[in-house]
Kinemage of the C-alpha trace (Angstrom):
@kinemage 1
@onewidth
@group {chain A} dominant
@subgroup {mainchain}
@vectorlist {calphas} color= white
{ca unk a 1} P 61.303 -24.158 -65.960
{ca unk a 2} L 64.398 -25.981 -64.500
{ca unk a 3} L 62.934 -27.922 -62.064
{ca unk a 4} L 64.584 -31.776 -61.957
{ca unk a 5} L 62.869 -34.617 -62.909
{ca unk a 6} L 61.895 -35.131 -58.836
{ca unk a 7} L 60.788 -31.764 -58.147
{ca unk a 8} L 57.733 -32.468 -61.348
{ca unk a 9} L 57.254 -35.532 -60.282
{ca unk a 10} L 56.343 -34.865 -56.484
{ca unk a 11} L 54.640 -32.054 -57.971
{ca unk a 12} L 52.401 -34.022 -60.224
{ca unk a 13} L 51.732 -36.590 -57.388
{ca unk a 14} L 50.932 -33.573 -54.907
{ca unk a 15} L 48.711 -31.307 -57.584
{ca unk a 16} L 45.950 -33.546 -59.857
{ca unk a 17} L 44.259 -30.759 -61.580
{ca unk a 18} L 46.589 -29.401 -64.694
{ca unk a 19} L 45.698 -26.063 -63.956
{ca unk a 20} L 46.392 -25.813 -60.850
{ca unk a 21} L 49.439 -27.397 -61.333
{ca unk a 22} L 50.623 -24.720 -63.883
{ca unk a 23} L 49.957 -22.561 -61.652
{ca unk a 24} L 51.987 -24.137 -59.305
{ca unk a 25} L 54.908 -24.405 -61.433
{ca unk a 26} L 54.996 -20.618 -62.245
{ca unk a 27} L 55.224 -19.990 -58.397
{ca unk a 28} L 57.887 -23.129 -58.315
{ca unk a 29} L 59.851 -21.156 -61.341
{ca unk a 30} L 60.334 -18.201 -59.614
{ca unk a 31} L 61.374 -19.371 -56.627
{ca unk a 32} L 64.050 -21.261 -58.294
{ca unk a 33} L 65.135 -18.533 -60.065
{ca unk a 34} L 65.882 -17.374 -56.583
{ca unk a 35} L 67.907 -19.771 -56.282
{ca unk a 36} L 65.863 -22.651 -54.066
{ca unk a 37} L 65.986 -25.983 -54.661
{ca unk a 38} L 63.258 -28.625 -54.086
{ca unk a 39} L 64.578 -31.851 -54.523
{ca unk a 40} L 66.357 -31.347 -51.440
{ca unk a 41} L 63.696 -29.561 -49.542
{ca unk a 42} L 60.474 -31.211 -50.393
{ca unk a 43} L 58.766 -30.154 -47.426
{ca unk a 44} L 59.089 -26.539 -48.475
{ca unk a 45} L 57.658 -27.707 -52.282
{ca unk a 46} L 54.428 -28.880 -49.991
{ca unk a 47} L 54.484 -25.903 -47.926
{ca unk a 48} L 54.896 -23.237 -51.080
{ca unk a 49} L 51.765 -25.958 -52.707
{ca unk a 50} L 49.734 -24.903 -49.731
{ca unk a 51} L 50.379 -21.430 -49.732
{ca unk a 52} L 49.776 -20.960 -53.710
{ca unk a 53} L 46.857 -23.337 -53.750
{ca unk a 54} L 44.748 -23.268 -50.582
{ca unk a 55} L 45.641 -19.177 -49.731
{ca unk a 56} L 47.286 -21.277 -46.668
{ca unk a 57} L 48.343 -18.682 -44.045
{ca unk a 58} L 51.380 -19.708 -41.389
{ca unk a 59} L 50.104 -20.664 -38.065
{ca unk a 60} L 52.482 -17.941 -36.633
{ca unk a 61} L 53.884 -14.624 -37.550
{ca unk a 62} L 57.537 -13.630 -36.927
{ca unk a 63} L 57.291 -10.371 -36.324
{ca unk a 64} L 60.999 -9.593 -35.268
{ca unk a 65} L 63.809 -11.119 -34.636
{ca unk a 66} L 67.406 -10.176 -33.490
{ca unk a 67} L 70.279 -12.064 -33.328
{ca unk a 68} L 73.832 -10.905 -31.329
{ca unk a 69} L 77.525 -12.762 -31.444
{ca unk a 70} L 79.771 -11.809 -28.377
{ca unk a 71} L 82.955 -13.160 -28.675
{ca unk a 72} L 86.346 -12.867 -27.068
{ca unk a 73} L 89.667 -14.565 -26.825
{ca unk a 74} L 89.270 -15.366 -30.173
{ca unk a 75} L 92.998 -16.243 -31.012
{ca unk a 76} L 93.072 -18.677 -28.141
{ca unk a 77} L 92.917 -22.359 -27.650
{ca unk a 78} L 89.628 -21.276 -25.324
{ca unk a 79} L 87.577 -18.787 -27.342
{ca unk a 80} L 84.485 -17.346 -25.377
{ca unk a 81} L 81.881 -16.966 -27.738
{ca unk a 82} L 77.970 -16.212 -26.759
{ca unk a 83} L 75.182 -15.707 -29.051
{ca unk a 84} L 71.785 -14.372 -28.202
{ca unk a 85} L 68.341 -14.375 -30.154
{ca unk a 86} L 65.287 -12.901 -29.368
{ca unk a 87} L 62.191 -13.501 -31.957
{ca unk a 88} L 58.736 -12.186 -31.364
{ca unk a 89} L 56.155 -14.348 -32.620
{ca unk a 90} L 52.298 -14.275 -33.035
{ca unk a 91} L 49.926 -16.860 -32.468
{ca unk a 92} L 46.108 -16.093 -32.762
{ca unk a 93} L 47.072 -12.220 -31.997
{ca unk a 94} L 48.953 -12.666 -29.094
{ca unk a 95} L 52.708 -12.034 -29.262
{ca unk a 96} L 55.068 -14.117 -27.600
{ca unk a 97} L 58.787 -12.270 -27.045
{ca unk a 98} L 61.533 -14.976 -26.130
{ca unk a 99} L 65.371 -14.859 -25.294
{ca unk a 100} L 67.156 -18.125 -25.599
{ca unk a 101} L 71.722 -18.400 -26.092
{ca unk a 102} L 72.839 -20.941 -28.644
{ca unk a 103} L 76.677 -22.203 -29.458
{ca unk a 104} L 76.230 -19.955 -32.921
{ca unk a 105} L 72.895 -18.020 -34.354
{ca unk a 106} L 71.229 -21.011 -36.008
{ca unk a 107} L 71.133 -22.662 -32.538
{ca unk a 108} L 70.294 -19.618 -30.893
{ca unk a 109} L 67.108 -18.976 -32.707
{ca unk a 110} L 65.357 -22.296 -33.177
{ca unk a 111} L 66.247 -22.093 -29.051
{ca unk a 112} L 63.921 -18.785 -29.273
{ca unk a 113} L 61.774 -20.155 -31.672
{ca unk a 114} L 61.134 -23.771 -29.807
{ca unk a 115} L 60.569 -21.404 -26.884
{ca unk a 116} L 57.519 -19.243 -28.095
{ca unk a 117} L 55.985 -22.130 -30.237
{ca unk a 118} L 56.304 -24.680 -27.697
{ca unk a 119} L 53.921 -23.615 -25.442
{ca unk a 120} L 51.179 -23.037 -27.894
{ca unk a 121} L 51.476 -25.942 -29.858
{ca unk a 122} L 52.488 -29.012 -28.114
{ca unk a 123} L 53.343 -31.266 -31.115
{ca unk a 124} L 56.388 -29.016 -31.608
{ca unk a 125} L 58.059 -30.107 -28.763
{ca unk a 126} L 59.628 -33.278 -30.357
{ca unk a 127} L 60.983 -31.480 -33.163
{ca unk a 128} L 64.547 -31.132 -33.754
{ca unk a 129} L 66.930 -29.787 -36.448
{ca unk a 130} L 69.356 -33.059 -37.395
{ca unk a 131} L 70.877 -31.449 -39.913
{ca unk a 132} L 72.166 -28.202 -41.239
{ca unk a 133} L 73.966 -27.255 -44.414
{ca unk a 134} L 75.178 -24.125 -46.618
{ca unk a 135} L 75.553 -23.857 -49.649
{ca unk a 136} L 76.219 -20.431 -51.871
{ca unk a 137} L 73.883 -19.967 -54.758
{ca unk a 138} L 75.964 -17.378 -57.000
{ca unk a 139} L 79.390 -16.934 -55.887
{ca unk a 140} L 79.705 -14.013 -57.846
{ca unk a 141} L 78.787 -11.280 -55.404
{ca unk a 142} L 81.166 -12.626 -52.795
{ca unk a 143} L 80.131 -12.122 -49.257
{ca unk a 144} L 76.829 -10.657 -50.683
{ca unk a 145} L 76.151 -13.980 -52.196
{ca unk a 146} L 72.804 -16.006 -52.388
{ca unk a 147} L 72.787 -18.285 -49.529
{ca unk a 148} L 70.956 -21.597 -49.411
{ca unk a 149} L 70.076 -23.339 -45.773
{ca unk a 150} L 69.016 -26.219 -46.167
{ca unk a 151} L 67.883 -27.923 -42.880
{ca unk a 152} L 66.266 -31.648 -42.092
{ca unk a 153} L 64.174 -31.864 -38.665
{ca unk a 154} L 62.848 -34.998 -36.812
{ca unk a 155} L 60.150 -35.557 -34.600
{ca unk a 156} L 61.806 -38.777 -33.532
{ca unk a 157} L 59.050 -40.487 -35.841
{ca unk a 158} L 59.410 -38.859 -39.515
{ca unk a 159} L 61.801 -36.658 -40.835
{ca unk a 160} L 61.278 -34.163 -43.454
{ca unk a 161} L 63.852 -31.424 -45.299
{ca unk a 162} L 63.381 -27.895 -46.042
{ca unk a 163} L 65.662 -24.891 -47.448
{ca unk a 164} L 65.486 -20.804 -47.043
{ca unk a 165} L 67.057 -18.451 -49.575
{ca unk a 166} L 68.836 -15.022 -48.519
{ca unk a 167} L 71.398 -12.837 -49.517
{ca unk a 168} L 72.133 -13.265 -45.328
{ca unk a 169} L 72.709 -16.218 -43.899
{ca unk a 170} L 70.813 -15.902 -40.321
{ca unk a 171} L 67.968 -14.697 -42.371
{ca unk a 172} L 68.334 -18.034 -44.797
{ca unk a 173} L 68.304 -20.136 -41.904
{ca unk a 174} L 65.345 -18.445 -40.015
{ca unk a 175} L 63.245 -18.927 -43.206
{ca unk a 176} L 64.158 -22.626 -43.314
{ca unk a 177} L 63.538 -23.197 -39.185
{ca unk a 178} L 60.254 -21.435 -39.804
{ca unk a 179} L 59.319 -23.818 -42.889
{ca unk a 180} L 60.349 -27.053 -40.446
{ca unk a 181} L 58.245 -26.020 -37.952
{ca unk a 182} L 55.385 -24.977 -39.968
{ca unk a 183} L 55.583 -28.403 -41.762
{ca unk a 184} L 55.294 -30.087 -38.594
{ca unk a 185} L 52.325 -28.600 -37.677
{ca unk a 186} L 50.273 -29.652 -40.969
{ca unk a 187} L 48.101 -32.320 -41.050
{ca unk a 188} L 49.719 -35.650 -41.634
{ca unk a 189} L 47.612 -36.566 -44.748
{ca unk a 190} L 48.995 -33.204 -46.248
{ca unk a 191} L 52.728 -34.393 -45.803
{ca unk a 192} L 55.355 -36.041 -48.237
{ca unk a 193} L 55.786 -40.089 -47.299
């Protein structure tokens, strides 16, 4: 496994029992053979620690999503650029179908996604992406390319980073605004200090 020395070490703090921390690390290995990277998105190391340990089930489902870029003017000083996302999202088996315009996709969708999550669970409606960076896994394929978003969020309290992997990046960032927001909504004992 290449995990860094931070990754094993939050990881041994996080998981006692050796078993379950193998086990752990074989779901860890794999997804950095993807291509993620923990030490800069230990809230998704917690998150993927729930999910492989405790069956732990997100407390929403996207269940679409579409994202559109308008643009015109484009070789002007003025550009006119729009972008639109819609996500569909359920919560307890109802599905909740919102529209919100961003300056680019990434805005765009945690506008959507703030908007169907909001309303359900209040806590959410503090949170806010601070930060937001790309990075390219494996340069090799060129434009079809791993893509790494990794994104921090703040609740004006704590602040906590997490990453999402795709060979697109809208789909990269989704995963990562859907990690911050589900790591918001877990219990506070279950979080990184």
């Amino acid at each position: 496994m290449k995990s860094n020395t931070s990754t094993v070490t939050l990881l041994h703090r996080l998981v006692s029992d050796a078993q379950q921390r193998e086990q752990v690390f074989v779901a860890v290995a794999a997804k950095e053979e993807f291509g993620y990277s923990f030490r800069e998105a230990p809230a998704s190391l917690v998150l993927l620690i729930a999910r492989e340990l405790d069956g732990k089930k997100l407390p929403f489902e996207l269940s679409d999503f579409h994202v559109s870029i308008r643009g015109e003017k484009l070789n002007t000083p003025t550009p006119l650029r729009t972008c639109e996302a819609t996500v569909k999202v359920v919560v307890r088996g109802a599905q909740h179908h919102r529209v919100s315009d961003g300056k680019g996709p990434v805005a765009a969708l945690d506008a959507a996604l703030h908007l169907a999550l909001d309303e359900i669970f209040s806590r959410l409606k503090d949170v806010r992406l601070t930060d937001y960076s790309v990075r390219l896994v494996d340069n090799t394929g060129g434009a079809a390319s791993k893509t790494v978003v990794s994104i921090e969020f703040s609740d004006g309290t704590d602040a906590w980073n997490v990453a999402g992997v795709s060979e697109d990046l809208v789909e990269a960032s989704l995963l990562a605004l859907i990690d911050g927001y589900e790591y918001a909504l877990l219990p506070v004992m279950s979080k990184v200090a």
